[in-house]
C-alpha positions as protocol buffer text, in pm:
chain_id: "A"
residue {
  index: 1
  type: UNK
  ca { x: 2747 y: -1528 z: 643 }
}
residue {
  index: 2
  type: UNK
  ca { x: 2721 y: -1129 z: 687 }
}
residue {
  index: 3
  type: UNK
  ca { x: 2363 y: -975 z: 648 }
}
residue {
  index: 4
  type: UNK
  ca { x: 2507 y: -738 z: 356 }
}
residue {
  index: 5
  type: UNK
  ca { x: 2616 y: -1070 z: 173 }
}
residue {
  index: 6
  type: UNK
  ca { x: 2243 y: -1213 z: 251 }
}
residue {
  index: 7
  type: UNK
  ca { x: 2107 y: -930 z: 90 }
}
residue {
  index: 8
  type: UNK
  ca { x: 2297 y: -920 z: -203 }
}
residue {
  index: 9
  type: UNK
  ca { x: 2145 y: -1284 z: -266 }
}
residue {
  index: 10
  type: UNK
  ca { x: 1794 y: -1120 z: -219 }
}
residue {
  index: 11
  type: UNK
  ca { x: 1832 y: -822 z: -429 }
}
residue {
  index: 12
  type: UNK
  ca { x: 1937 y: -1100 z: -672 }
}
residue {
  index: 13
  type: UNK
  ca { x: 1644 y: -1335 z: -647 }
}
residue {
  index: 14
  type: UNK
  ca { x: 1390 y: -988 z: -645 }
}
residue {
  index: 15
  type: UNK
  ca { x: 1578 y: -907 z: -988 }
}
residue {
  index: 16
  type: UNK
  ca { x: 1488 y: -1205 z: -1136 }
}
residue {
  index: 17
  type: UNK
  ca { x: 1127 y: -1202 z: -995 }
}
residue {
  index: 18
  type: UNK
  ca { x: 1074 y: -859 z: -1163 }
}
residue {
  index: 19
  type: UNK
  ca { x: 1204 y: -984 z: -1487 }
}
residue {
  index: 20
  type: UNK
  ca { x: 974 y: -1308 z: -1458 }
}
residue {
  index: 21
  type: UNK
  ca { x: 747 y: -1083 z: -1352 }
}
residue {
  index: 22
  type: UNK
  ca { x: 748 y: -839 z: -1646 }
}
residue {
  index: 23
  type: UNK
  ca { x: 801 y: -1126 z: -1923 }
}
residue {
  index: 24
  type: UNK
  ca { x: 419 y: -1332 z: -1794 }
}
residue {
  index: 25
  type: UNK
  ca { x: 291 y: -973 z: -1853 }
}
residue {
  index: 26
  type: UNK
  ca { x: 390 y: -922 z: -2165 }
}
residue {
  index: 27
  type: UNK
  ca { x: 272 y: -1279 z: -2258 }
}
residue {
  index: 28
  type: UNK
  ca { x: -50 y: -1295 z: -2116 }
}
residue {
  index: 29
  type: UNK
  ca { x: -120 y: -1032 z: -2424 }
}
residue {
  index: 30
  type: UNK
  ca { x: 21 y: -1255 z: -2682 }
}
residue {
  index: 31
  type: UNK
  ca { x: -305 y: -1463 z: -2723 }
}
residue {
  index: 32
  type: UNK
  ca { x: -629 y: -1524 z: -2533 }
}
residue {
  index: 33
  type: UNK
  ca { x: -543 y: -1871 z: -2525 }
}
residue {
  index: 34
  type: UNK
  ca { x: -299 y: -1830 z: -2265 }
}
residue {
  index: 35
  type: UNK
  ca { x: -341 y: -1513 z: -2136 }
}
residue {
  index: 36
  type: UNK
  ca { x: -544 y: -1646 z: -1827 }
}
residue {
  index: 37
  type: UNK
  ca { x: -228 y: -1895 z: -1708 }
}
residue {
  index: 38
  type: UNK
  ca { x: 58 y: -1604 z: -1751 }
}
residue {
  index: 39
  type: UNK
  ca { x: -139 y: -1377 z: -1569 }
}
residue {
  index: 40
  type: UNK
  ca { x: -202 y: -1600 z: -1301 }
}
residue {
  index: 41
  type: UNK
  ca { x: 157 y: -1705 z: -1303 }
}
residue {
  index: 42
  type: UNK
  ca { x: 261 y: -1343 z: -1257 }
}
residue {
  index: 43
  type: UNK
  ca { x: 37 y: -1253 z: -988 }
}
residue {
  index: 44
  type: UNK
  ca { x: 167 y: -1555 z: -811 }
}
residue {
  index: 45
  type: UNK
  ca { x: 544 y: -1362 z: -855 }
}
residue {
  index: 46
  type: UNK
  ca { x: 408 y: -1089 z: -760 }
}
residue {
  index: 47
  type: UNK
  ca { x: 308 y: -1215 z: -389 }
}
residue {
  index: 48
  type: UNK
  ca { x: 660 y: -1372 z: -382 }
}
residue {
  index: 49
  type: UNK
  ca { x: 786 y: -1074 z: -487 }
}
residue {
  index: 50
  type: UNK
  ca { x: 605 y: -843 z: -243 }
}
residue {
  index: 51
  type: UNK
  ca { x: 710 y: -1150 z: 65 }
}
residue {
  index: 52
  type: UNK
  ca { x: 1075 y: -1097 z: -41 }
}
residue {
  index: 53
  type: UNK
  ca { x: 1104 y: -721 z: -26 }
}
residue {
  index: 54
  type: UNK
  ca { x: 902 y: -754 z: 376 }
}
residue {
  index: 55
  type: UNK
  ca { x: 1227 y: -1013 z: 443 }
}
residue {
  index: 56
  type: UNK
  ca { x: 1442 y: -707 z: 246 }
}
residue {
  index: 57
  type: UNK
  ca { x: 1349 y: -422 z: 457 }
}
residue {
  index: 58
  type: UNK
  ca { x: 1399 y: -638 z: 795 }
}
residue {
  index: 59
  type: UNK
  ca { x: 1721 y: -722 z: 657 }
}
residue {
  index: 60
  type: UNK
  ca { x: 1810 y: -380 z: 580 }
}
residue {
  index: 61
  type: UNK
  ca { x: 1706 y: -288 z: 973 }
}
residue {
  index: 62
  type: UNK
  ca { x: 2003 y: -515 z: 1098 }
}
residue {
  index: 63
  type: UNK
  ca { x: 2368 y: -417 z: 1131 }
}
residue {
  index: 64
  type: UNK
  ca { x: 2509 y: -525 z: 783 }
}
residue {
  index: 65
  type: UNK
  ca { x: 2846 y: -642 z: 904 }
}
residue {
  index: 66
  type: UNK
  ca { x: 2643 y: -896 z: 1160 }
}
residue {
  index: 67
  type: UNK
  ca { x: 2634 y: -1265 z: 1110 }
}
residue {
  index: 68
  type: UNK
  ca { x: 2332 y: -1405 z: 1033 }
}
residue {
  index: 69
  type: UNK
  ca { x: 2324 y: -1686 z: 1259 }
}
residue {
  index: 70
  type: UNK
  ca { x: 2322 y: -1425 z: 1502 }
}
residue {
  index: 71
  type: UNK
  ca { x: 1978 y: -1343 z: 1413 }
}
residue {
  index: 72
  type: UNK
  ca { x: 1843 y: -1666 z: 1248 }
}
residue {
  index: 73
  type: UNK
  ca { x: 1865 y: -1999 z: 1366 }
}
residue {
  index: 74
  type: UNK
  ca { x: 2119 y: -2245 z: 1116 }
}
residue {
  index: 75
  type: UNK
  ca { x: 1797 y: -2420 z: 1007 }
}
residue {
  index: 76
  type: UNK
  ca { x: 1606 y: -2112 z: 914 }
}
residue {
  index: 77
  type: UNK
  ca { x: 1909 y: -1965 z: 730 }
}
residue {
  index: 78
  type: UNK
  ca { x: 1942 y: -2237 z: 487 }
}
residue {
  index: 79
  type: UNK
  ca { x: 1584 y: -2295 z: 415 }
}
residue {
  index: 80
  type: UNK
  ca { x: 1552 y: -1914 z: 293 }
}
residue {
  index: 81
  type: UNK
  ca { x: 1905 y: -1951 z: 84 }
}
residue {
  index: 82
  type: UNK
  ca { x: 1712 y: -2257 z: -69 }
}
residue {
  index: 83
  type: UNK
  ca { x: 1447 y: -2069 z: -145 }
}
residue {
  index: 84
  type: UNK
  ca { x: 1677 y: -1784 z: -263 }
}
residue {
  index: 85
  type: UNK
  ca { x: 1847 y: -1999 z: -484 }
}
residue {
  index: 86
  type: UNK
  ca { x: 1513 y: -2138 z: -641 }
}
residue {
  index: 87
  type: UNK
  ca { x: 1361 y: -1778 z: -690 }
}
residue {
  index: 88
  type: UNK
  ca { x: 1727 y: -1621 z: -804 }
}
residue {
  index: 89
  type: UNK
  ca { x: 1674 y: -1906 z: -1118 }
}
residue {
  index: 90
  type: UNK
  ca { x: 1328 y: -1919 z: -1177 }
}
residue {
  index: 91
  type: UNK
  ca { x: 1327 y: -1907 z: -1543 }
}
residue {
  index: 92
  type: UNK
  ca { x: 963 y: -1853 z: -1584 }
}
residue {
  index: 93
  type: UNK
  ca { x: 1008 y: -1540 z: -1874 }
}
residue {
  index: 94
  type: UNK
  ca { x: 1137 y: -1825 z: -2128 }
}
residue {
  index: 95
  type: UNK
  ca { x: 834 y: -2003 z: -2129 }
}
């Protein structure tokens, strides 16, 4: 896998963040009732969020038509497309 196509997964899995992100904002103002657990739940997103862009930017510092494996070890590299994957469809905004 190239670096470019590893960060097109992460700018992926960051887009969805924001939008999970944005959507516990909105309802942690829908009642009081609630408001505590969306806004925790966002400010947890928002740490993952903030880890994801740090793994962006040291992405962004390699040669985008690299391997990966050239950089990460086979074992590392899946572990962060698992967790990728997971973040990419977090569905968090339709609760």
């Amino acid at each position: 896998m190239k670096i470019r196509e590893l960060i097109e997964i992460l700018d992926e899995a960051i887009a969805s963040l924001k939008v999970a992100i944005v959507a516990n904002q909105q309802r942690s103002l829908e009642t009081p009732y609630t408001s505590f657990e969306f806004t925790q739940r966002a400010m947890e997103l928002q740490e993952d969020l903030e880890d994801l862009v740090k793994a962006r930017e040291h992405l962004i510092s390699l040669d985008p038509e690299s391997d990966a494996e050239e950089h990460f070890s086979q074992e590392e590299l899946e572990r962060f497309l698992r967790l990728l994957e997971l973040l990419k469809n977090v569905e968090s905004h339709l609760y």
